[in-house]
C-alpha positions as CSV (number, residue, x, y, z in Angstrom):
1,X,3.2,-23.6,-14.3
2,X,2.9,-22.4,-10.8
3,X,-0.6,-21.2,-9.8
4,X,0.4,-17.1,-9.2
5,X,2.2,-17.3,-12.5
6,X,-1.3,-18.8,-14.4
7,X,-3.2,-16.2,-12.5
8,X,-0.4,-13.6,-12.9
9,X,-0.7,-14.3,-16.7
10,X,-4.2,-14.3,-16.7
11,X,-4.8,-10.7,-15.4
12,X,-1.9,-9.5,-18.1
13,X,-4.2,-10.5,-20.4
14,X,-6.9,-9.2,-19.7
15,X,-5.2,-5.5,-19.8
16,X,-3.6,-5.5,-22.9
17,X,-6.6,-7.9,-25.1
18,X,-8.2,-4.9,-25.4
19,X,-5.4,-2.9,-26.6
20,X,-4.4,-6.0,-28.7
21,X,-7.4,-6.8,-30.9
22,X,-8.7,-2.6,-30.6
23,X,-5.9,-2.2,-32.9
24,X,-6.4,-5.1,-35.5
25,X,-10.2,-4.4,-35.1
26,X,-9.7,-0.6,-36.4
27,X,-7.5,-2.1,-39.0
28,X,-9.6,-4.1,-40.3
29,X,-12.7,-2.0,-40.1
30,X,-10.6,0.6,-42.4
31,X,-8.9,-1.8,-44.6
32,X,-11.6,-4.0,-45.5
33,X,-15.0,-2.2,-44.3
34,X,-13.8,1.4,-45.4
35,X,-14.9,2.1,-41.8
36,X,-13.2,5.3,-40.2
37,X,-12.2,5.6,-36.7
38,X,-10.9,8.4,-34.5
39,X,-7.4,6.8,-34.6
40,X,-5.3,9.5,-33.5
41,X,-8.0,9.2,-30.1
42,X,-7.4,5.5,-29.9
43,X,-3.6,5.8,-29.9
44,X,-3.2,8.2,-27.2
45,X,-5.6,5.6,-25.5
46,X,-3.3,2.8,-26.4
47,X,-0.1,4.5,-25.7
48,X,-1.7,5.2,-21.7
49,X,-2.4,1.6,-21.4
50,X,0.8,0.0,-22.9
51,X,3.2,3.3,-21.1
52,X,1.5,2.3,-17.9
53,X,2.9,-1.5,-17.9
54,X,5.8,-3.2,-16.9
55,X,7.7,-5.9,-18.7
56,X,8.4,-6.6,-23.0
57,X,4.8,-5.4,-24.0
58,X,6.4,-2.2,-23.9
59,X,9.2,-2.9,-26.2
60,X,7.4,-4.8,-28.5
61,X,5.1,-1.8,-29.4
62,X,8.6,0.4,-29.5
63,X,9.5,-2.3,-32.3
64,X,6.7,-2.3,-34.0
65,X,6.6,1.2,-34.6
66,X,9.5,1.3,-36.7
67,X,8.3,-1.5,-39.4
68,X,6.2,0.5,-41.8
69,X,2.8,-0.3,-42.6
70,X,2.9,-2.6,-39.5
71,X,0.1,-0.2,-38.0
72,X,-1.3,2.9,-39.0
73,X,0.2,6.3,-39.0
74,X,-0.9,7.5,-35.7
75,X,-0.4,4.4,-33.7
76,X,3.4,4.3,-34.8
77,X,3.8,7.6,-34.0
78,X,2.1,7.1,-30.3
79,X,3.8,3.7,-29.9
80,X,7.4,5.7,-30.5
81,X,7.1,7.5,-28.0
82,X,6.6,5.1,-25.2
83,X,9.7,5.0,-23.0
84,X,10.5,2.8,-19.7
85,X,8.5,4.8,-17.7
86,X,6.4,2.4,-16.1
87,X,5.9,3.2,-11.9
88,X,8.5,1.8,-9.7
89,X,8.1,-0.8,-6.6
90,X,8.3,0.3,-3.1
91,X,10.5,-0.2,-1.0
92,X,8.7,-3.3,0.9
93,X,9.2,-5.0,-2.8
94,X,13.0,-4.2,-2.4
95,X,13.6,-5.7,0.4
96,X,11.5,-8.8,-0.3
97,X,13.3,-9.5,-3.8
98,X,16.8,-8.7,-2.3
99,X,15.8,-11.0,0.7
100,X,14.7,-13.8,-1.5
101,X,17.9,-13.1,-4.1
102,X,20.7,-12.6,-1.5
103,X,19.3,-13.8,1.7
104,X,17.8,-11.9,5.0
105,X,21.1,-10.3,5.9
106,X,21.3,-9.0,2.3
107,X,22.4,-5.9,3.9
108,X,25.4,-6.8,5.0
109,X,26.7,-6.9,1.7
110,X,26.0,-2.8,1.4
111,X,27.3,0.4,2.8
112,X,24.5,2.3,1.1
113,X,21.5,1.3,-0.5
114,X,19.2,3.3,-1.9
115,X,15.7,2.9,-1.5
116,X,14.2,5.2,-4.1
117,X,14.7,3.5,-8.0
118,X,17.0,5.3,-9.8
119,X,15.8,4.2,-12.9
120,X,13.1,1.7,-14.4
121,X,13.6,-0.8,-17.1
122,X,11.2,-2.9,-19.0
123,X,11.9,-5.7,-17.0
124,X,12.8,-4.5,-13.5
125,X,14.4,-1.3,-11.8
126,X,17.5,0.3,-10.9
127,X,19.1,1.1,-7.3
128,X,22.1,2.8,-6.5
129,X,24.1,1.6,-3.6
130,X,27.3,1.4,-2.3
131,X,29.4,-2.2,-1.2
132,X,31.6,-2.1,2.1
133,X,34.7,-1.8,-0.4
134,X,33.2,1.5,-1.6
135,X,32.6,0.6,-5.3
136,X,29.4,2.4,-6.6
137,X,27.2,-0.2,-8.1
138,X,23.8,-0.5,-10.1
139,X,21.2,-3.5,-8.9
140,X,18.8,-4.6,-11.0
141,X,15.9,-6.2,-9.8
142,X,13.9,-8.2,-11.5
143,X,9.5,-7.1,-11.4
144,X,7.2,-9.8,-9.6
145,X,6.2,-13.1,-11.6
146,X,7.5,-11.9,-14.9
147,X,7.8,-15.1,-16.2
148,X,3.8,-15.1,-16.4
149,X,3.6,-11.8,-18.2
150,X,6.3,-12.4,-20.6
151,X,4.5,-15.3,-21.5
152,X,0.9,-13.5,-21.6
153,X,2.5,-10.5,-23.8
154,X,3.9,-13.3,-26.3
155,X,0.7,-14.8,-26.1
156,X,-1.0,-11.2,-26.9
157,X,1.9,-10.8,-29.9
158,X,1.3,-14.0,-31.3
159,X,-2.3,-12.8,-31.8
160,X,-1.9,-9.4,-33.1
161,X,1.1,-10.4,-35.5
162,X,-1.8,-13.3,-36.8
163,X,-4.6,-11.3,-37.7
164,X,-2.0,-8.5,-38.9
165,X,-1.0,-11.0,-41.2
166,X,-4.5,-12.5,-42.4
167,X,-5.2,-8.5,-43.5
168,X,-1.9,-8.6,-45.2
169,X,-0.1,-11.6,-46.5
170,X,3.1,-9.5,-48.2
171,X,5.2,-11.1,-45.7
172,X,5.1,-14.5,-43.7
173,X,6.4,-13.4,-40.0
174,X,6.4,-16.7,-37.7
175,X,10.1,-16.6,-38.0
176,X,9.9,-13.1,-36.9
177,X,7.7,-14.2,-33.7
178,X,10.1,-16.8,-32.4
179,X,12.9,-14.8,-32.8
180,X,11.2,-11.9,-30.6
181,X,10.0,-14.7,-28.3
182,X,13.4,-16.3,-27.8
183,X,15.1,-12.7,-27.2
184,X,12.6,-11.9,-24.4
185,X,12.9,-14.8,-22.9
186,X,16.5,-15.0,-22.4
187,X,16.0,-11.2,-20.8
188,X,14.6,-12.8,-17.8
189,X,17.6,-14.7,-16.8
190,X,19.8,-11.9,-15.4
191,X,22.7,-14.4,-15.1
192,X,22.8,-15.0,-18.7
193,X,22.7,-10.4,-19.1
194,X,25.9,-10.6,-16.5
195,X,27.9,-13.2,-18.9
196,X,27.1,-10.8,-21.9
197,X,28.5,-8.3,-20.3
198,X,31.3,-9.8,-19.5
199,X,31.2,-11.0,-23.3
200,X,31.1,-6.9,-24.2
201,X,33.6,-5.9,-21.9
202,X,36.6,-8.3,-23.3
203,X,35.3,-7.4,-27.0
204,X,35.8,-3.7,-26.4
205,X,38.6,-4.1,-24.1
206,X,40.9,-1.7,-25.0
207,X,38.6,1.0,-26.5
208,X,38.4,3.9,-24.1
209,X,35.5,5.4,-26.2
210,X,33.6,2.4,-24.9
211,X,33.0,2.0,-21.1
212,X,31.1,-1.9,-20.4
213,X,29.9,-2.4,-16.6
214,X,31.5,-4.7,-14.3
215,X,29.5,-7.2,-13.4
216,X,29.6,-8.2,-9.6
217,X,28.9,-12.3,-9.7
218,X,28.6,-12.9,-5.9
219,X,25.6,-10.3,-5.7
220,X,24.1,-11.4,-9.3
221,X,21.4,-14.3,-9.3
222,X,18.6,-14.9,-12.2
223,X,16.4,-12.2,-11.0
224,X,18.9,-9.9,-9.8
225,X,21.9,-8.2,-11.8
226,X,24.5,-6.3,-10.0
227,X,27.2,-4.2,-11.5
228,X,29.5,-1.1,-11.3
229,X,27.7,2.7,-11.3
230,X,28.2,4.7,-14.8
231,X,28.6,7.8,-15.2
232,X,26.8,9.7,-18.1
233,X,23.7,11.4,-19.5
234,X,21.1,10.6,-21.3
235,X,21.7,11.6,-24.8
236,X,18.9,13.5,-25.1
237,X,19.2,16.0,-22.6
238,X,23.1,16.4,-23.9
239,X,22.1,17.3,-27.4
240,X,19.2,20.3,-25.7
241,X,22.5,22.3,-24.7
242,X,24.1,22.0,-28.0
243,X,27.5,20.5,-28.0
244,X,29.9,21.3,-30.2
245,X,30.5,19.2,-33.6
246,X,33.6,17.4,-32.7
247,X,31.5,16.2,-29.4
248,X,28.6,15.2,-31.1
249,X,31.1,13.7,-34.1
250,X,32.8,11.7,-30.9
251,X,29.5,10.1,-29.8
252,X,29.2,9.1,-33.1
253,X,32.4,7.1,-33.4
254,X,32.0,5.4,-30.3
255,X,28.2,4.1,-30.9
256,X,29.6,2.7,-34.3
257,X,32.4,1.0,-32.1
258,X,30.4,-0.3,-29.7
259,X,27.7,-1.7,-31.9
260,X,29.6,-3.0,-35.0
261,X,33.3,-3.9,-33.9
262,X,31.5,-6.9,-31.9
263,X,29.7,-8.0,-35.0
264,X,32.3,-7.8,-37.8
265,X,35.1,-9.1,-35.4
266,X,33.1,-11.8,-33.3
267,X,29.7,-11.9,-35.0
268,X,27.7,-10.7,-32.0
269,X,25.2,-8.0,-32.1
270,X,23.5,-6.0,-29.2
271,X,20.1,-5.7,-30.7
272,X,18.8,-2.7,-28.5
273,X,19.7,0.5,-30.0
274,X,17.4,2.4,-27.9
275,X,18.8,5.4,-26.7
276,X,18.1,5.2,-23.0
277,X,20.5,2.0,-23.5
278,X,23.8,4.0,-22.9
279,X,24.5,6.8,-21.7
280,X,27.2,9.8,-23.2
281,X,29.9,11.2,-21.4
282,X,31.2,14.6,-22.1
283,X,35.2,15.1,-22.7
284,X,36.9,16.5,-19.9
285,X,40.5,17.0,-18.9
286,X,40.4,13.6,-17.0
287,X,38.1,11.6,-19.6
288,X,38.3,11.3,-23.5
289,X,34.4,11.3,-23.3
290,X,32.5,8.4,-25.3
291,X,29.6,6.5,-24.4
292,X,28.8,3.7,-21.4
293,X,26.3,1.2,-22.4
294,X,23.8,-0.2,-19.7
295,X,21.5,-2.8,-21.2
296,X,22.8,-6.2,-22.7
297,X,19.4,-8.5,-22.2
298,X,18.9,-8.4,-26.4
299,X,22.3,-9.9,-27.8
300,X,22.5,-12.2,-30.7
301,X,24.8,-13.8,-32.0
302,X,25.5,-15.2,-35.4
303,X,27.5,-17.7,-37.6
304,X,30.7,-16.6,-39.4
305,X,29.3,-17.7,-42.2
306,X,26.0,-15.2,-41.9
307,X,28.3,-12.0,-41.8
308,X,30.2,-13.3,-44.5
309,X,26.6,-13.3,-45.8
310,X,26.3,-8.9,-44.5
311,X,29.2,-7.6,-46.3
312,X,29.1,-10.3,-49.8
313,X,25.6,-8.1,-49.6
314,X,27.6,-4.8,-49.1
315,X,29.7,-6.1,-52.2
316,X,26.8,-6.9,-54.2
317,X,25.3,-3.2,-53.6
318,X,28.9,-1.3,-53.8
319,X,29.7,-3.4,-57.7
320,X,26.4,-3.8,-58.9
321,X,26.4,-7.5,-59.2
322,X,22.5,-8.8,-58.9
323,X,23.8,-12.0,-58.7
324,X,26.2,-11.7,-55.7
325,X,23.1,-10.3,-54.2
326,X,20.8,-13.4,-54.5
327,X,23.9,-15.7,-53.2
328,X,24.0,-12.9,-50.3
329,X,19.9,-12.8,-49.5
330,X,20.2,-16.5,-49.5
331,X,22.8,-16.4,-46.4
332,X,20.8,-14.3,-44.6
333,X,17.9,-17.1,-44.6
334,X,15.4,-15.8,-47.4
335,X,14.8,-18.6,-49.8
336,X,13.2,-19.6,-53.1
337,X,12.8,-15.5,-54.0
338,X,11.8,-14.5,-57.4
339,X,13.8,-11.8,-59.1
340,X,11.4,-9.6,-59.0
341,X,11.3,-9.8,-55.1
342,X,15.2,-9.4,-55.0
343,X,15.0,-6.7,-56.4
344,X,12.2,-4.9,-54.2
345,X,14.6,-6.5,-51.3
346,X,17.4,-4.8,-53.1
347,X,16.3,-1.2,-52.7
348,X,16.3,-1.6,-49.1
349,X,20.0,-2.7,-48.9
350,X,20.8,0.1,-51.3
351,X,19.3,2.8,-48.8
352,X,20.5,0.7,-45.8
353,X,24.6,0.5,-47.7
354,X,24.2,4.2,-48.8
355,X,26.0,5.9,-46.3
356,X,29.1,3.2,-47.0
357,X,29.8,3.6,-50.3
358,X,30.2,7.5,-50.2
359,X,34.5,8.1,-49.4
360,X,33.4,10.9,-47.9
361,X,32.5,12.8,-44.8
362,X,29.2,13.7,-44.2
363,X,25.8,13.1,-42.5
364,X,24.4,9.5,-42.4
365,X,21.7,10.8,-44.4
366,X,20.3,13.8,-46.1
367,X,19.0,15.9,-43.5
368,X,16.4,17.7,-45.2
369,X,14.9,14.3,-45.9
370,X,14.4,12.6,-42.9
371,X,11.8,10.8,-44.3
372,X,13.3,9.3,-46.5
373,X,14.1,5.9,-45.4
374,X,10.4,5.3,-44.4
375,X,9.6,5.9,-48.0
376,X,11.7,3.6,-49.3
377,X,10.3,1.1,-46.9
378,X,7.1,1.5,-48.3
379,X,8.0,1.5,-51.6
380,X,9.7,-1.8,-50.8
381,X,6.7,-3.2,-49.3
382,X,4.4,-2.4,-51.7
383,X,6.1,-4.2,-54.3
384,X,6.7,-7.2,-52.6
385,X,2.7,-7.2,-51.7
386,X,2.0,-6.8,-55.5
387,X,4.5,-9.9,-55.7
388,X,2.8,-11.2,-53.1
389,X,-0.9,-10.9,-54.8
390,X,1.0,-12.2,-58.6
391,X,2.4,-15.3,-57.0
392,X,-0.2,-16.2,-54.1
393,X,3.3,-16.5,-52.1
394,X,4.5,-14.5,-48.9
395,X,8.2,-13.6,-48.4
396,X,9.3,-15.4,-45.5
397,X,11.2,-13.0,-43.1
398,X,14.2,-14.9,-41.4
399,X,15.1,-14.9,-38.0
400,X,18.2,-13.1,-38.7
401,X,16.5,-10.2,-40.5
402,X,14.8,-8.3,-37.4
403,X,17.7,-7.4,-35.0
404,X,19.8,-6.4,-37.6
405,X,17.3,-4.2,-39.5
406,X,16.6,-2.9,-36.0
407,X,20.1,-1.8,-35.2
408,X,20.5,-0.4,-38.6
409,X,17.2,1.9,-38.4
410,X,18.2,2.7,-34.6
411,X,21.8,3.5,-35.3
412,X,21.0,5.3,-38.1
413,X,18.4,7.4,-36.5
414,X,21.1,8.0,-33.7
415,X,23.5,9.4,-35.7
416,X,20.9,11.7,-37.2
417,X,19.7,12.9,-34.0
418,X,23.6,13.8,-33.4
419,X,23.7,15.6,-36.5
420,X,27.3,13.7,-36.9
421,X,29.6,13.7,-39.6
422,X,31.7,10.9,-40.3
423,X,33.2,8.9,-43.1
424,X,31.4,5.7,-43.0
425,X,32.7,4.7,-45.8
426,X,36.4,4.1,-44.3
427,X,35.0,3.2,-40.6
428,X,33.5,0.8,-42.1
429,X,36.4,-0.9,-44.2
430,X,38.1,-0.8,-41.2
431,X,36.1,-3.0,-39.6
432,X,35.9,-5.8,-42.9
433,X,39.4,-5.8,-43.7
434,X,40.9,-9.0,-43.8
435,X,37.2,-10.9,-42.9
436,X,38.2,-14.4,-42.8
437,X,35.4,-17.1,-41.6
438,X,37.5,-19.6,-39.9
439,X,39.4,-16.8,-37.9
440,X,35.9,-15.1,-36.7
441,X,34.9,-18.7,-35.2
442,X,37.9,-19.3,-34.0
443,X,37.6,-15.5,-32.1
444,X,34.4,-16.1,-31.1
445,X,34.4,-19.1,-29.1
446,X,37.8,-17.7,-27.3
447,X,35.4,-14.7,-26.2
448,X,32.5,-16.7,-25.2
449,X,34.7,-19.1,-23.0
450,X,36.5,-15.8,-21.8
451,X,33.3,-14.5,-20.7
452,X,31.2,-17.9,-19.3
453,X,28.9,-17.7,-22.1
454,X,27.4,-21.4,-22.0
455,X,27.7,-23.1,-25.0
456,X,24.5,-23.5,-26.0
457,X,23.8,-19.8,-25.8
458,X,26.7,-19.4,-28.8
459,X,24.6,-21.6,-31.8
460,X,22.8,-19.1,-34.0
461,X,20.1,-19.9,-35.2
462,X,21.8,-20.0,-39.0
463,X,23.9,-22.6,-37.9
């Protein structure tokens, strides 16, 4: 390792230790000292510290927020809050990244440039500018030496997930680590982002509720990621003035596209559900409205044979049949589970199925029980940790678990937030008619070669 990245790594550290082992300190002083702490005070402090940083410590505490009994009450409730908000560069950083990316006639590439970010992200910022032809485009640059502080925030993870665990052995998480780990990492390559896009934009060719960027590859290098302007809102400030159901029903439909027509048709998954990930787009006389998506550093992709695995598990759920459901846990990686734990893993994918089996239209959940689904979480947690203390054996989470629980809870809270009504039931069919294993491979790797993908990028980690 270079000697700025060692040092680079070395003063990430040394900001976010404290954070780091302050949080498993108070947990363990409540949990096994009975010691009480001014939480709700230490989160806000937390929350300043973490907000205040750029790069993937950021969305790791937005990720750990939604698994329940992870942290305490108030920290989740902080750490969901945080949003890409972090300070942008100067311009004298502009210039020097766009120099070392494109060259020192960079320029000449550019009508317009903008020299005020127009967004951040976790990883870099976003300016608008224009190229000689007049095409409005997005460049993303990359934030100094983030190599180092991806690797001291995975160094910071590592720790807190490992005395997390000691405190409570319910479930074994390594898997969970690399998995995280390998997804950040790939983020950093902004070469690898522009060939998933491309990958998006010939799965969704075709469905105008889904708009995909167009990457520009002559102005795209690892640390820089150029590609056309979209239009849009945040989703937020759309819902504060109230749009009509049909609109907020159209948002809907073209979220579930987006997300889920990639995964049942070419097993790939965008696992980054986070709403300043796309933005909405109103209909007009000139535009059916829909959404754009902006973000494709987190995308996974998975054997045939593993969603095969996601809807023998709908199956299982929709007949009843316990034993389909131990063949279908079994695909998605867990192993050697006693039926008592199936069964604990069961309720989960009966909350998480709900919405499908109903042939009806209606809310993704009961909204006047938003809480539901956190409850059920808990109650599945706390009777795999009485499995856990009967056996003197963790469940092992598999890699393939967290990104699609993630895009399940994010989706799902999406909808809600839209307040849309939908039959899920019959989008969902839709999308698992005719599933056939040697088919998806065979449209999968015509899509990855379509989009550049290298070919080591396409073996999930099932395989």
């Amino acid at each position: 390792m270079a000697e700025h990245s060692l040092f680079g790594e070395v003063r990430r550290m040394v900001r976010t230790s404290g954070a780091v082992t302050g949080i498993a300190a108070r947990v363990a002083g409540e949990r096994l000292l009975g010691i009480k702490t001014d939480k709700a005070s230490h989160a806000s402090d937390l929350k300043a510290v973490l907000g205040s940083l750029k790069g993937p410590m950021m969305k790791v505490a937005q990720f750990l927020s939604t698994v329940p009994d992870a942290l305490p009450e108030e920290y989740a409730r902080e750490l969901a809050t945080l949003q890409s908000n972090a300070p942008p560069m100067g311009w004298s950083f502009v210039k020097r990244r766009m120099t070392s990316e494109l060259g020192p006639d960079w320029q000449k590439h550019f009508a317009e440039f903008g020299q005020e970010a127009a967004a951040a992200a976790s990883l870099g910022q976003v300016h608008k500018a224009r190229l000689r032809d007049g095409t409005l485009v997005a460049c993303k640059l990359q934030y100094p030496d983030m190599p180092s502080v991806v690797e001291a925030d995975l160094k910071q993870l590592r720790l807190a997930m490992s005395l997390y665990q000691r405190l409570d052995r319910t479930l074994e998480n390594s898997e969970v680590y690399e998995e995280m780990a390998a997804r950040l990492r790939e983020e950093l390559d902004y070469t690898r982002e522009a060939a998933h896009q491309r990958l998006y934009a010939f799965m969704l060719a075709g469905h105008d509720l889904v708009r995909v960027p167009r990457n520009i590859p002559e102005l795209t290098t690892r640390r820089l990621l150029t590609m056309t302007w979209q239009e849009g809102r945040a989703i937020l400030r759309r819902l504060e003035e109230d749009p009509p159901q049909e609109e907020r029903n159209l948002y809907a439909a073209a979220l579930f596209r987006a997300w889920y027509h990639p995964l049942y048709n070419y097993g790939v998954l965008h696992g980054d559900p986070h709403l300043g990930n796309y933005l909405v787009r109103p209909p007009s006389a000139h535009d059916p409205g829909g959404i754009a998506l902006l973000d494709f550093g987190v995308i996974r992709v998975f054997s045939p044979r593993f969603i095969k695995g996601v809807i023998m598990l709908f199956e299982a759920i929709r007949d009843g049949d316990n034993d389909k459901a131990v063949v279908a846990f079994e695909s998605w990686g867990f192993r050697g589970l006693s039926r008592e734990t199936i069964m604990a893993l069961k309720r989960w994918a009966d909350f998480l199925y709900a919405p499908l089996l109903r042939d009806e239209v209606g809310p993704i959940q009961d909204l006047n029980d938003l809480q539901l689904g956190r409850r059920v979480a808990e109650s599945v947690h706390k009777s795999l940790k009485e499995e856990a203390a009967r056996t003197g054996q963790s469940v092992r989470i598999p890699r393939e678990f967290p990104l699609m629980d993630r895009a399940a809870i994010g989706l799902g809270s999406a909808f809600t937030r839209l307040r849309a009504r939908q039959n899920w039931h019959r989008m969902f069919l839709e999308l698992i008619e005719g599933f056939d294993e040697a088919t998806m491979a065979e449209r999968q790797a015509a899509a990855m070669a379509a989009a550049g993908v290298p070919a080591d990028d396409c073996v999930p980690a099932s395989a």
